[in-house]
Each structure stands twice: as C-alpha cells, then as structure tokens.
N, C-alpha and C positions, 0 to 999 in steps of 0.2 A: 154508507159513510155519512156521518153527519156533519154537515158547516158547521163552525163556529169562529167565534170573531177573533182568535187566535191564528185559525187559518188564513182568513183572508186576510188578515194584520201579517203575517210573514208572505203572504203575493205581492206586497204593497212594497215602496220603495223607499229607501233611507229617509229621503226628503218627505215622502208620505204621512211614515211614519210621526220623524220631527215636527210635520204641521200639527199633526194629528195632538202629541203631548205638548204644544204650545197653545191649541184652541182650549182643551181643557186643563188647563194652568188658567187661562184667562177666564175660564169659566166658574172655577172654583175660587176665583177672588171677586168674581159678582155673587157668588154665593154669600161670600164673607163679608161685602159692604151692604148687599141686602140685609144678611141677620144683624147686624149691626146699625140699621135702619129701623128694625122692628118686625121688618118681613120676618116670614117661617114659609117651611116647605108645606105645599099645597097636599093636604092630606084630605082623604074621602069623607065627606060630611053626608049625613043620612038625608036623604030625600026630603026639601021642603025645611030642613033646619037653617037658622040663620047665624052665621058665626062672626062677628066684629075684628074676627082677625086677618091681620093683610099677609096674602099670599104672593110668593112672587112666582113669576113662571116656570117650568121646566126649564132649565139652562145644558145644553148638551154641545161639547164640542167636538167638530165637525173638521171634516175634507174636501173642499171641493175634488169633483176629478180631475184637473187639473190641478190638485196639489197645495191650496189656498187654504193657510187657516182658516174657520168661524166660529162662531158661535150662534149656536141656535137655536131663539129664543120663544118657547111655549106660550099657550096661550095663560094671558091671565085675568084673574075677575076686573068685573069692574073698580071697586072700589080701589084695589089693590093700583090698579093700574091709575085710576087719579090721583092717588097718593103718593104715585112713582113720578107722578108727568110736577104734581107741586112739590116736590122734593129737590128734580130735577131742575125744577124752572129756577128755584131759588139758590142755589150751587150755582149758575147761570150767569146770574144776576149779581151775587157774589164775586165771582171770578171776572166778571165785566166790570164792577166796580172798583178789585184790583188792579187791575189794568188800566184802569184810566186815569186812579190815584199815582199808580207808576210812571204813568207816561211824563 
C-alpha cells in the first residue's frame, strides 16, 4: 500500500486539517502580493546562466504537530531577497509614517 497525502490528510483532525487550509490560504495571498511586486516563481535556469528576474521562495503551508498554522518559506536568491528586504523596509516606513501623521 502506498501513503499518500490524502491518507495521512484523513488521520489528521478537524482542527488539523482547518490549520492546515488556513496556512495555504495565507500562502497563496503571499504568492499574490509577490507577483504583484514583480516576483515570479523560481523556475530552473541552466547552469552558469544569469537571469535579472526576482524570484520569490517556495511558499508551502504547513502544520505544526501541534496543530499551529504556518507558512514555509524557501529559500530565495540573493537579489530577490534584497529586493524583498527594500520593498519591505519601505511599506515599513510608509505605515510608520501613517501612524504618526494619525496620532
């Protein structure tokens, strides 16, 4: 008999489960603000080729065994990943500057 991830998905408990389509729900909307960024999914480049496109990491959601949504997150190139961090910083910086025009 073979596992598969249907098996073990019906061992698993309601709440398991639940986390389980809540971590990829949240996965699949970092996918959506990534392409929406510029990111694209990291696809195989031939050895030694250099590509200018920004990739974002593997996004896979997950279970703790205890039951705990996540999400989790691959590795990603360099560039990709400084263009996430000044992306990030500046949404940051944004939202700090809301905040204090609110206050």
């Amino acid at each position: 008999m073979r596992i598969t991830e249907e098996v073990i998905d019906a061992m698993r408990s309601e709440r398991h489960r639940a986390a389980g389509e809540e971590a990829r729900a949240v996965a699949e909307l970092l996918r959506q603000a990534l392409g929406r960024l510029g990111f694209t999914a990291d696809v195989a480049m031939p050895h030694g080729e250099v590509d200018e496109a920004l990739f974002w990491p593997v996004l896979r959601g997950e279970v703790t065994v205890s039951g705990h949504p996540m999400v989790a997150l691959g590795r990603i190139p360099l560039d990709s990943a400084n263009r996430l961090a000044e992306i990030l910083m500046r949404a940051a910086l944004e939202e700090n500057t809301k905040s204090a025009t609110t206050r």
